[in-house]
TIFI-583184 format. One record per residue (C-alpha): residue in three letters; y, x negated, z negated. Coordinates in steps of 0.5 Angstrom, whole numbers, plus 500, padded with zeros to 3 digits. Last residue first. Layout:
<sites>
AlaYXZ;...
</sites>
This chain:
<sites>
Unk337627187;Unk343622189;Unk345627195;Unk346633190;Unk348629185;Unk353626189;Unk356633191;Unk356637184;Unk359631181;Unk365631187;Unk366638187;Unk366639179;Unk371634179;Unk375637185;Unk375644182;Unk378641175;Unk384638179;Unk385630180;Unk389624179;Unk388618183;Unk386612178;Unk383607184;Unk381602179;Unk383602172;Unk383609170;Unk378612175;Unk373607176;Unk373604168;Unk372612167;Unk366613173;Unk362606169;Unk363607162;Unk360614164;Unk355611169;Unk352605164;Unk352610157;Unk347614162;Unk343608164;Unk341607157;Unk340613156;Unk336615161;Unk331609158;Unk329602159;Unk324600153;Unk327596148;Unk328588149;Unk335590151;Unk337593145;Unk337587141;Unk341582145;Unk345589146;Unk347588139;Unk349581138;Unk354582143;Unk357589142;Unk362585139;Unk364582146;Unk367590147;Unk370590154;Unk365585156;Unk360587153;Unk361595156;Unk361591163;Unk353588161;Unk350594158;Unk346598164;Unk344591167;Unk342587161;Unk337593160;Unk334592167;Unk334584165;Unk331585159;Unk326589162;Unk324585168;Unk323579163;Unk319583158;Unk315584165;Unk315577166;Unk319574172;Unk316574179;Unk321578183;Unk322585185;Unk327586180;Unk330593178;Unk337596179;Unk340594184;Unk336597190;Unk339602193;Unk337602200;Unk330599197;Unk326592196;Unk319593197;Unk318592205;Unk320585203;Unk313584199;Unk310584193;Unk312579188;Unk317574190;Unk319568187;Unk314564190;Unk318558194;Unk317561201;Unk320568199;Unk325566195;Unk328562200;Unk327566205;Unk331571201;Unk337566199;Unk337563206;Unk338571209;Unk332574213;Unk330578208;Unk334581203;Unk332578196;Unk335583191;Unk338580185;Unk340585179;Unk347587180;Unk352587175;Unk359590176;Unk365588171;Unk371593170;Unk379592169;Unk376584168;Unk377580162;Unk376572165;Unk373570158;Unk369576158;Unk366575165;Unk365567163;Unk360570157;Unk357574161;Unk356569166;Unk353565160;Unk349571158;Unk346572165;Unk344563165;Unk341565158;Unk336570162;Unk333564166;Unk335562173;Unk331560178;Unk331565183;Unk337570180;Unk335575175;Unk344577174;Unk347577180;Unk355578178;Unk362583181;Unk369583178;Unk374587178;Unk381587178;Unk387590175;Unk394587178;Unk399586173;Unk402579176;Unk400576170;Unk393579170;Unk392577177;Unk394570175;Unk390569170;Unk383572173;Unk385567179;Unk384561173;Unk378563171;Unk375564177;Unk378557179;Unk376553174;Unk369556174;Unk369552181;Unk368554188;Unk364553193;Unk359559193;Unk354556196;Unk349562192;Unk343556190;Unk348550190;Unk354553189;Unk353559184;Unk345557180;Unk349550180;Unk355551176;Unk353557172;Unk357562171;Unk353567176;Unk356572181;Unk364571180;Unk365576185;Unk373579187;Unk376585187;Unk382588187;Unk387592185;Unk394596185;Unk397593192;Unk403595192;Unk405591198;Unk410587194;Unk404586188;Unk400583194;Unk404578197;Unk407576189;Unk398575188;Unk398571195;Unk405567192;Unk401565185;Unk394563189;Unk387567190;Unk382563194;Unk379561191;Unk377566187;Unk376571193;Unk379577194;Unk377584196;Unk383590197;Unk384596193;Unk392600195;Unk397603192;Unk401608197;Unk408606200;Unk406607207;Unk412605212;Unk416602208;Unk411599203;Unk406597208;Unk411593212;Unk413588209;Unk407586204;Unk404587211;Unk407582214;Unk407577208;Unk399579208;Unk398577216;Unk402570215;Unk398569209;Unk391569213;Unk384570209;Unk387576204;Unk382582206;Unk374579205;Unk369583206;Unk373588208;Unk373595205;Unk381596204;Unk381602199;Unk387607201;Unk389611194;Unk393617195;Unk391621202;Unk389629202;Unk388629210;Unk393629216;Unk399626216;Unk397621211;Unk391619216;Unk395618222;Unk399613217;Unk393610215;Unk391609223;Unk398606224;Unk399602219;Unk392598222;Unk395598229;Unk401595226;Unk398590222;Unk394587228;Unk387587226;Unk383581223;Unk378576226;Unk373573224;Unk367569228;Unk371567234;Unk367569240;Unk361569243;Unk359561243;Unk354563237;Unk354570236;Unk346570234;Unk347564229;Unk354568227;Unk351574225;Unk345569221;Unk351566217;Unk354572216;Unk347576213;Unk349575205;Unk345571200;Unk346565202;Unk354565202;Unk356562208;Unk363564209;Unk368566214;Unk367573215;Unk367577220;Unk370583222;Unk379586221;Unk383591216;Unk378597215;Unk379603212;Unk377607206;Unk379614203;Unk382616197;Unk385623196;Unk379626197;Unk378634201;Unk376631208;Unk371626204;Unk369632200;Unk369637206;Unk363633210;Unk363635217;Unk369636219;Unk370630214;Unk367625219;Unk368627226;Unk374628224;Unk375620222;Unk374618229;Unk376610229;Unk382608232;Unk380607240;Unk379600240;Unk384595244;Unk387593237;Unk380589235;Unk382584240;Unk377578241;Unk371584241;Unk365579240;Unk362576247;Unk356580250;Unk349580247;Unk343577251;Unk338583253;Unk331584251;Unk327588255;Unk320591252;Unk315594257;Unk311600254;Unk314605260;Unk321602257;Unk323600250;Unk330597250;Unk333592247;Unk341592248;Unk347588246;Unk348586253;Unk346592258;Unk340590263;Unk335597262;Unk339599269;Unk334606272;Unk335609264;Unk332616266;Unk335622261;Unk335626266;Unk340623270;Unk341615271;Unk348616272;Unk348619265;Unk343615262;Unk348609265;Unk354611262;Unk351613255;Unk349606255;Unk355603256;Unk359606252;Unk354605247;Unk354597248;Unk362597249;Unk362600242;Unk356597239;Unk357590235;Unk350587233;Unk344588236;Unk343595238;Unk336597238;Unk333602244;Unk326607245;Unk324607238;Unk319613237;Unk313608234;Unk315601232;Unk317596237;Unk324595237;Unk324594230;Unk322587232;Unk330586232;Unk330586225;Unk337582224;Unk341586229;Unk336592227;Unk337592220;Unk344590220;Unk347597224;Unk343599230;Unk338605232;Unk337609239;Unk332615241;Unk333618248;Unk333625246;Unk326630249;Unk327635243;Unk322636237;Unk316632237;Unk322627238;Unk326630232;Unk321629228;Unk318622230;Unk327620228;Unk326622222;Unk320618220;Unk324612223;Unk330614219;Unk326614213;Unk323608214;Unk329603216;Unk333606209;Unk331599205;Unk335594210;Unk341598213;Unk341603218;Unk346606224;Unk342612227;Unk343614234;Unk341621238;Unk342621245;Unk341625251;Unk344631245;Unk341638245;Unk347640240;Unk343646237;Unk336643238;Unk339636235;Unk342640228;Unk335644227;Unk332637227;Unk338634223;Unk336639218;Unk343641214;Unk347638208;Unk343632206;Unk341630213;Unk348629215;Unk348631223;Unk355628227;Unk357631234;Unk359626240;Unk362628248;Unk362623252;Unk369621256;Unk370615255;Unk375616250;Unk370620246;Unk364614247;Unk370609243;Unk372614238;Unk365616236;Unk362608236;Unk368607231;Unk366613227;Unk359611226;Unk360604225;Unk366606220;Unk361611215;Unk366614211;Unk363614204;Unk357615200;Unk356620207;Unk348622207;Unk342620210;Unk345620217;Unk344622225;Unk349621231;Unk348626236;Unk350623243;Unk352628249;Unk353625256;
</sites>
């Protein structure tokens, strides 16, 4: 069977996809990639002539792949298929217009399984529609089927496909960074996040979080060294220090057998004196951690973040001690907040003096408690439909249109704040102006120099700069 995987466009490694890519190769399928921002996927699906054509979504892309996936349809007979978070947690997806199965939750076993099945079923015919993890759209009827166990020992998948990437996409291929991925899940409920409706639909399935050995996970950063650019590794797990048994055994073998600076994400509570050690010994250069909001109730009550301003403040000591750059990640126009409650987390930002502060406008994804909540409790105008992939930069809540703007302007100056608090006073003017390019401009600057220098500093020569900013304004445009 031949599947084509289509995408908007590469911000970075797409590790569903190459996951799924290494799992349908090892099983015999054949597997090509088109990236709607460098080639028509059209053009691309008449070439390849898949039986499959898949597409991973999140939240605020699904529109766009929908429209794209009628176009491809007019065009060649494929069997259409969608997964990623939105239809796992959007499982009516199934019922629009050119979709003809979603994958709810993991998909390595469920794709095999399906190309298996439309290949035996010859001509593109799916004769067995009870595959777990599917729903399927057949002759107009809908079958939906129970998900499959959680893949226990995440060891036993192929390495993901990263040819399959940066054969496409020579900037990826050409970066001295690339992502992996160390384990899945997430032990924690915060509301604004899908982890507690992932595990409602996995319950009984399976442990929740489960991280992969450390030699499986060597092993895929050393077969990337030997083959591409690699001077940075960035670790994209949501949360990466969870076990110390784990991080004791990688503090061992990484340097001897890697020897290259890494980014991982951390938790404030979570950071310890001994966790920091581990991390320095494994070279790790920096981290991330989330503040979100300095406010008590606003960050344990609404957020259930379970920890305390104690605990922030005293995990960005011990990281600055230990020579560890981090960052911190903050909500500001949350529901029920006001604006003083976005200068106090400001204010617990400074104090903390992170390498760099991200600041993001609260978005109220559908189907997370905290969306819910802001939806049944008024907080909201206009509709989920409204929230965009990118969509941090604006508020879609009910505060005032000076509310809106303050906050929007908040959001461009909050990390130069907090590398300058005496900008303070200043800003508290600057963010009643309209907002403006320059505003914006001055954040991305500060932003892209706090990034490269502090965080992921690897070196690079004029044609890889002008490369990359020729690259992402291309896609972002």
């Amino acid at each position: 069977m031949r599947v084509l995987f289509v995408t908007q466009q590469i911000d970075y490694e797409p590790q569903g996809i190459m996951h799924l890519s290494s799992a349908l190769k090892a099983a015999g399928h054949q597997v090509a990639l088109a990236v709607a921002a460098h080639e028509d996927p059209v053009g691309a699906a008449k070439r390849f002539k898949p039986g499959i054509v898949g597409y991973s979504v999140i939240t605020g892309s699904q529109r766009y792949y929908l429209q794209l996936n009628r176009r491809i349809k007019q065009e060649v007979d494929v069997f259409s298929v969608f997964g990623g978070p939105h239809p796992t947690f959007f499982p009516e997806m199934i019922e629009e217009e050119g979709v003809d199965g979603i994958c709810i939750g993991e998909g390595e076993g469920a794709i095999v399984d399906l190309a298996n099945a439309l290949e035996d079923g010859g001509s593109g015919r799916l004769q067995n529609p009870s595959i777990p993890n599917w729903h399927f759209k057949l002759d107009g009827e809908i079958i939906r089927n129970p998900v499959r166990p959680y893949v226990d020992d995440l060891d036993s998948l192929p390495l993901p496909d990263r040819d399959l990437v940066y054969h496409k996409d020579r900037i990826y291929r050409r970066s001295k960074i690339k992502h992996f991925i160390a384990g899945r899940g997430c032990p924690y409920n915060c509301t604004y996040c899908f982890n507690h409706a992932l595990s409602e639909i996995y319950r009984g399935r399976g442990r929740r979080f489960r991280m992969r050995s450390v030699d499986n996970v060597i092993e895929e950063v050393r077969r990337v060294k030997a083959k591409y650019p690699l001077e940075f590794v960035v670790f994209v797990d949501d949360v990466f220090v969870l076990s110390e048994n784990w991080l004791a055994e990688f503090a061992q073998k990484y340097p001897q057998e890697i020897g290259l600076p890494f980014f991982c994400n951390t938790r404030a509570n979570l950071v310890t004196a001994e966790q920091v050690r581990l991390l320095r010994e494994a070279g790790c250069y920096s981290v991330s951690m989330g503040i979100e909001t300095a406010d008590d109730r606003l960050r344990n009550e609404l957020l259930k973040r379970k920890m305390s301003k104690e605990q922030i403040l005293r995990a960005a000591r011990l990281l600055r001690e230990g020579g560890i750059n981090f960052t911190t990640t903050n909500m500001i126009g949350l529901p029920t907040s006001t604006l003083e409650d976005d200068f106090q987390t400001l204010a617990l930002n400074i104090e903390c003096r992170p390498a760099y502060a991200h600041a993001f406008i609260f978005q109220p994804y559908p189907r997370t408690e905290l969306g819910e909540f802001t939806r049944e409790h008024g907080w909201m105008v206009g509709t989920f439909d409204d929230i965009g992939e990118v969509a941090w930069d604006t508020s879609v809540l009910n505060f005032s249109p000076g509310h809106k703007r303050q906050l929007t302007n908040l959001q461009r100056f909050f990390a130069l704040v907090v590398e300058w608090p005496w900008l303070l006073p200043l800003v508290r003017r600057l963010i009643r102006l309209p907002a403006n390019p320059f505003f914006w401009l001055v954040n991305k600057l500060w932003k892209g120099y706090a990034i490269k220098k502090r965080v992921h500093p690897v070196r690079l020569s004029l044609r890889e700069y002008i490369d990359i900013a020729w690259h992402f304004m291309r896609i972002k445009s």
